[in-house]
N, C-alpha and C positions, 0 to 999 in steps of 0.2 A: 686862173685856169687850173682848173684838177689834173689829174695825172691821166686819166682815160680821156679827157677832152685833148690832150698832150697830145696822147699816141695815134688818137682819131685824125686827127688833123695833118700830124707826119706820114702817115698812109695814106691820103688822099693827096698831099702832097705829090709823094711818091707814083698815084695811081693818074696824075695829071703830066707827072714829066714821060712818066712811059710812054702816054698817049702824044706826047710834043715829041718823042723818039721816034714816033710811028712803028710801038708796039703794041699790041692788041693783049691787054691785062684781062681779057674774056675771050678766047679762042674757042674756037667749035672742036678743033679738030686734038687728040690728043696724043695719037698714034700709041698705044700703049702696047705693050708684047707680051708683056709679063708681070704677074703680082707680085705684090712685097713677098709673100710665103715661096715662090715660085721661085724668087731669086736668093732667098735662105738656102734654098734647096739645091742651088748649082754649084759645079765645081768650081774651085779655084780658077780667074784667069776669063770664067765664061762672061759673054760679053750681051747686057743685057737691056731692055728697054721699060722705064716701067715710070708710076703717075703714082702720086695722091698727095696727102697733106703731111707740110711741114707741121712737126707736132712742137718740136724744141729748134733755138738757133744759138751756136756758142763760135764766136771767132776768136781764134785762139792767136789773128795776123798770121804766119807761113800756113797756118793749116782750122780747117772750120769743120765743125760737123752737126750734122741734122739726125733727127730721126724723123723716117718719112712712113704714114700712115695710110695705108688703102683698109680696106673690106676683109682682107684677109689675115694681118698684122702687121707688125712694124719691121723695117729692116733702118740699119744705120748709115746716114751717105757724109764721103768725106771729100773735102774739094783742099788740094793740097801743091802747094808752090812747086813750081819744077813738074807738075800731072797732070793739072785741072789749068786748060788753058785759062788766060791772065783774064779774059777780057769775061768769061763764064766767072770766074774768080771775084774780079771787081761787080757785076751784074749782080752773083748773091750777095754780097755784103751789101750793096746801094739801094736793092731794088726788092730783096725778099725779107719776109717775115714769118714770121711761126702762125700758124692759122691760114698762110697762102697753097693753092695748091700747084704743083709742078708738077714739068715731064723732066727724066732723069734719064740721062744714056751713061754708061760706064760699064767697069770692071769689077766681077766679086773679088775680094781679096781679104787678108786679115789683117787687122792694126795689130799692132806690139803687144797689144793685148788679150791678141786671139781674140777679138770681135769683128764677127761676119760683117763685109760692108761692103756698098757703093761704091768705088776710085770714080768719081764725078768726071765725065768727059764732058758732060754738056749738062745743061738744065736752062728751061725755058717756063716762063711763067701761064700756068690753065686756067687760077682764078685768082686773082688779089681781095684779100678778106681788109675791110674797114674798120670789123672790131675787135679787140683781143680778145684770144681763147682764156678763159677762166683759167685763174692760178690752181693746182692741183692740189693745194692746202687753204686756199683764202678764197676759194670761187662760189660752185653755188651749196647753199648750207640750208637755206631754207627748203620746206616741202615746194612752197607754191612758185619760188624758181626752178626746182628740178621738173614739176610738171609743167610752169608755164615755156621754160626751155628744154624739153623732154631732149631736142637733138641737141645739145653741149651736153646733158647729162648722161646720154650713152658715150656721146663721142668720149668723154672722160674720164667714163670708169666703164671698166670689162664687162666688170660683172653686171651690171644692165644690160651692155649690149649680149651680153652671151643670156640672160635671161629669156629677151625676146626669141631668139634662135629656140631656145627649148619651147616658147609656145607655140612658134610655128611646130615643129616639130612633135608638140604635143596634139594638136587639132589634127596632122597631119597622118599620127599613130590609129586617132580613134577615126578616122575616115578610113586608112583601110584596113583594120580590123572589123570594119563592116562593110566593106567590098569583098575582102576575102570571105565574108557568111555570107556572099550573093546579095546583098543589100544594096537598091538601087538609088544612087543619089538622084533627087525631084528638088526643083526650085518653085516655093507657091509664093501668093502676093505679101508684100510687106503693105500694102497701102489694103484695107480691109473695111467691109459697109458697116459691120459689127464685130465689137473688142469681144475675140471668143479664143477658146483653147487653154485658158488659165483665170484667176479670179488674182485682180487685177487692176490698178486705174492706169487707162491709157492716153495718149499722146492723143489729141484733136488736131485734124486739119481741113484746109477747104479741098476740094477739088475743082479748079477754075472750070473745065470743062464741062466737065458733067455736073456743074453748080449743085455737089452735093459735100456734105459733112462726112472724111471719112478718118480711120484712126489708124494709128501707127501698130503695127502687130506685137503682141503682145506674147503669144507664143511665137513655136518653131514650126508654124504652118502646122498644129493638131488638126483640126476641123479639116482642113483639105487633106490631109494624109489621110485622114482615115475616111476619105470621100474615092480617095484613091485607092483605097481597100474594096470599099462598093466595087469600083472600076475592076478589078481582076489582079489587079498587083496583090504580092502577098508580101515586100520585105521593099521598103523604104525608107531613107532618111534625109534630112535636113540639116546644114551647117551655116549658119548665117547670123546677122544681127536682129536682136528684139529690142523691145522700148516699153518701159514703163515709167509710170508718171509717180515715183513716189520718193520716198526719205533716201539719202545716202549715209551708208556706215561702211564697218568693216568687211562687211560682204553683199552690200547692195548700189548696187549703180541703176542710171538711168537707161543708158542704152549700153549693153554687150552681147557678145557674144554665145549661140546657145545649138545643142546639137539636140534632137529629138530624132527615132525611130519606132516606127511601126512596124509588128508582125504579124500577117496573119496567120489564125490556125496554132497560136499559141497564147500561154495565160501570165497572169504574173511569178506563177515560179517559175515557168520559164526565164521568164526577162531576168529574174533573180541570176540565176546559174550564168545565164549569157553577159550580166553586166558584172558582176565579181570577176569574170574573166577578163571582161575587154578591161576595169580598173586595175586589175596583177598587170595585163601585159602590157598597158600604158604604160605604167608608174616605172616598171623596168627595161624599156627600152628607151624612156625618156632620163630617166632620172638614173638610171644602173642601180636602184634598189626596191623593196618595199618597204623600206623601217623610215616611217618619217616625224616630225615633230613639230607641235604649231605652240603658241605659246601656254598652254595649259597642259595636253599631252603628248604620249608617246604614242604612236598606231602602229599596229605590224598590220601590210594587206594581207602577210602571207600566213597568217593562223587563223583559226577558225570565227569565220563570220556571224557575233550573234541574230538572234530573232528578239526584237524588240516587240511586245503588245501594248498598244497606245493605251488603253484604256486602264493596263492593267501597271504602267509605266507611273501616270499619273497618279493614281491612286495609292502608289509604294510611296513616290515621292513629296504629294501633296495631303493624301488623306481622302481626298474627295471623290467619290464615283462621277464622273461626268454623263451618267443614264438617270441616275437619282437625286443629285444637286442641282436643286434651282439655279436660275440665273440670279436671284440675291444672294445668294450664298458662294457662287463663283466670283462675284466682284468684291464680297468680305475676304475671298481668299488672297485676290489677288492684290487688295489693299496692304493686307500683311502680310505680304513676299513683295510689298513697295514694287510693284510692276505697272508701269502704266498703261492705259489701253482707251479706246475710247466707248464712250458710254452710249453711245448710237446705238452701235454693232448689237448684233440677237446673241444669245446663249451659246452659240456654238461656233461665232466669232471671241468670241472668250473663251471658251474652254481651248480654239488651239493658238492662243496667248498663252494660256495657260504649258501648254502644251511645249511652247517655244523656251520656258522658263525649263523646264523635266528634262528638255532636249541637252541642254547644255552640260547635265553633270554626266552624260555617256560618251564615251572616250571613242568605240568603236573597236575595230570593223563592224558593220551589223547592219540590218534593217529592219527599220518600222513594219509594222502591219497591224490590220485591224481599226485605220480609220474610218471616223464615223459617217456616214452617206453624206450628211447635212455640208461638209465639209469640201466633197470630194464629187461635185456631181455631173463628172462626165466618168466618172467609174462604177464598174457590174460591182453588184452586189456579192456579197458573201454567202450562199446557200445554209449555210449552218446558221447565220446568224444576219437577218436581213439589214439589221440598224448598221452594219458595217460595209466595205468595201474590200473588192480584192487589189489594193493598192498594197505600193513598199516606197520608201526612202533609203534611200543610204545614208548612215549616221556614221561620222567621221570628224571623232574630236571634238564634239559636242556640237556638228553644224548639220544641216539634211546638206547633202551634196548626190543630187541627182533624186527622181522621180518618176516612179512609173506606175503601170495600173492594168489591170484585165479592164481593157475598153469596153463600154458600156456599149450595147448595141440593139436593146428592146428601144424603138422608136418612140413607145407610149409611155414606156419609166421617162425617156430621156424629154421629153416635153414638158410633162409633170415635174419633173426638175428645175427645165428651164424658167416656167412657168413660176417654181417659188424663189427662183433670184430674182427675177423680175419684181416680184415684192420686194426683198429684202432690197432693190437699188431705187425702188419707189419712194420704200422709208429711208434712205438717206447712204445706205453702204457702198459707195462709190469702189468697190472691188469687186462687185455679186456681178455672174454674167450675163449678156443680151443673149435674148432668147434666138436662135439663129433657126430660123427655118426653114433655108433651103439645104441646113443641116440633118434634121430631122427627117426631111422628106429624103435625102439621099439614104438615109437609114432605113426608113420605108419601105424599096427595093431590096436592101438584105444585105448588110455588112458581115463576114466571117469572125466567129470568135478571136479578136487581137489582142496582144499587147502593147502599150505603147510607154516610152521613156524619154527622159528630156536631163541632160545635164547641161549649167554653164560652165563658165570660165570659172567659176568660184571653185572647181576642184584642180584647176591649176594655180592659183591661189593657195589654195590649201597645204598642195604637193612642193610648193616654192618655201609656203612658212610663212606671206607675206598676207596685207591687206589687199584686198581685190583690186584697191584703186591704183597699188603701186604696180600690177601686174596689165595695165593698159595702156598702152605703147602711146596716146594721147590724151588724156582723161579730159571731158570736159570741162572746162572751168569758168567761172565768170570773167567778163569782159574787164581786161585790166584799164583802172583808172588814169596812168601816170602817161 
């Protein structure tokens, strides 16, 4: 018998004589008063009531000490001959373990050591754990335990758990940095009759009811937002989960989380000036800086923002015009920069391959502009120059982190658009969008000149330094075999 099959068995043990004492090793009730933090913070002497988990157990015979772990942090509890009645005294040594959770009554006071602690008057057991907590040096070491036991790998290192705390708090920054600009949060469907709002492969499902085929939303409710611009709103947003059906890497998941806003009655430089701002005062009220670093460079948010031109990016970096280069000449290029792509895809599915390769040697602050229509076809055109769009990205460390656009809103462009993805997913490009026409027709009626923008999780990612999948408090994973 191994040594975890040992200790499994002495716990259960344990978790059977309690129940032959007629004690309840699963209590509802816990009566807590105060947090571990709450009781660091009292004076000497104050007499206090408090829960959570044994993290460590050391019996030292006249005198034992724990450190006991809630939500807030750790405080140290002592149970000590001549203090901690006999029969509380014999109960922890017989009956607890490190990984069980307790209620704890006592006295703050200082050991000889001047360390803050518990004088254990009483403790009673809230949950008896069956498996040991990971060694703090021998525990989980692989990726695929820390994400298949995501809760051991917070419970046992800070700094995950304090991770999570900054993204809530980071979702929580840019939600009301757009309530404070009057931006109204809207909830639109995740279950959708046509994959619209991004170009994209999406999630299939049935719907038993209405025995129809419908897909998992792939934007942050675009197509409805700006249905709701039709409607009279001028300033909405959405914060929720999307779902796309494609590859995973360092900055692509299947399903996460994504914030999009609509404005009406403004353009893309708008959006520009309004989203450098909500990124400065994210980054520093999350993070307390704007200097951050991912593994290739250094970014300041707080210096001067360049202006990237797609076309004119490419062309520094590759040689190629992407107006004048064939589509054989673009896959000769992209042969010799060993880039792979698939050979389905039309000419302008390559070039922003191409595209994704140029992206990578800019460091940033900055944004894109100046992409090409074919590319981008729920965005207004460019007046100076029709082949392009008044789109921008955010480039940050050579990744797009966030996306916006002067929303398209001539109903007859926007058909005619729709109209040649519907080729492009005839021939075979499983990302080209469904033509949406009760899209169209809401357009018909008369949407106001918008802008609209969509960041995910991947600029908190970014801001962390980490891969996107370590910044997922669950990531999905395949169904473990063992």
């Amino acid at each position: 018998m191994g040594r975890q099959q040992q200790i499994v068995g002495e716990r259960i043990r344990k978790l059977k004589e309690l129940r032959e004492n007629e004690i309840n090793p699963f209590p509802a009730i816990a009566n807590k008063k105060q947090t571990c933090l709450e009781c660091l913070k009292s004076k000497i002497g104050t007499k206090v009531k408090t829960a959570g988990r044994l993290m460590t157990k050391r019996d030292l015979g006249k005198i034992a000490f724990s450190i006991l772990r809630d939500g807030t942090g750790d405080i140290q509890i002592v149970l000590q001959d001549g203090k901690t009645p006999d029969e509380k005294k014999k109960f922890f040594k017989k009956f607890l373990d490190s990984g069980d959770f307790v209620g704890v009554t006592g006295k703050i006071f200082k050991t000889k050591t001047s360390h803050l602690s518990i004088l254990v008057e009483d403790i009673n057991i809230l949950s008896k754990s069956i498996l040991p907590l990971p060694e703090k040096f021998h525990g989980l070491k692989g990726e695929e335990d820390k994400f298949r036991q995501r809760y051991l790998d917070i419970l046992m290192n800070p700094d995950v758990k304090e991770m999570f705390v900054k993204k809530s708090k980071f979702w929580n920054a840019i939600r009301n940095f757009l309530l404070d600009k009057s931006f109204l949060e809207v909830e639109t469907p995740v279950l959708e009759n046509s994959a619209g709002g991004a170009s994209a492969t999406p999630f299939v499902t049935h719907h038993n009811a209405l025995n129809t085929d419908v897909y998992l939303r792939i934007s942050m409710g675009e197509l409805w937002q700006k249905k709701l611009m039709v409607a009279g709103y001028e300033k909405t947003f959405e914060l929720g989960r999307q779902f796309r059906n494609e590859g995973m890497d360092m900055e692509h998941l299947q399903d996460y989380t994504q914030m999009e806003f609509y404005w009406g009655y403004a353009n893309y430089k708008d959006g520009m000036k309004l989203v450098e701002e909500m990124y400065k005062k994210v980054a520093k009220e999350v993070f307390g800086t704007l200097k951050f670093n991912n593994q290739k460079y250094k970014v300041d948010l707080g210096k001067k923002w360049e202006i990237y031109d797609y076309e004119k990016t490419i062309e520094k970096t590759t040689g190629l015009n992407i107006y004048s280069a064939s589509e054989k000449e673009i896959k000769k290029k992209l042969a010799e920069l060993k880039i792979e792509y698939d050979p389905k895809v039309d000419k302008w599915r390559l070039v922003d391959v191409l595209w994704k390769y140029c992206r990578k040697k800019l460091a940033g602050p900055g944004f894109l502009v100046g992409q090409p229509v074919e590319i981008s076809p729920l965005a207004k055109r460019m007046p100076e120059d029709t082949r392009k769009v008044e789109q921008f990205q955010v480039i940050l460390g050579g990744s797009e982190i966030g996306n916006g656009y002067s929303e398209l809103n001539d109903p007859i462009d926007q058909e005619e658009r729709f109209e040649k993805q519907m080729e492009l997913k005839k021939a075979g490009d499983t990302e080209a969008q469904d033509h949406d026409k009760g899209f169209v027709e809401a357009l018909k009626y008369g949407m106001p000149p918008t802008c609209g923008f969509g960041v995910s999780e991947r600029l908190f990612g970014f801001l962390m330094g980490k891969p996107l999948r370590e910044c997922v408090i669950f990531p999905l994973m395949k169904p473990d075999k063992n």
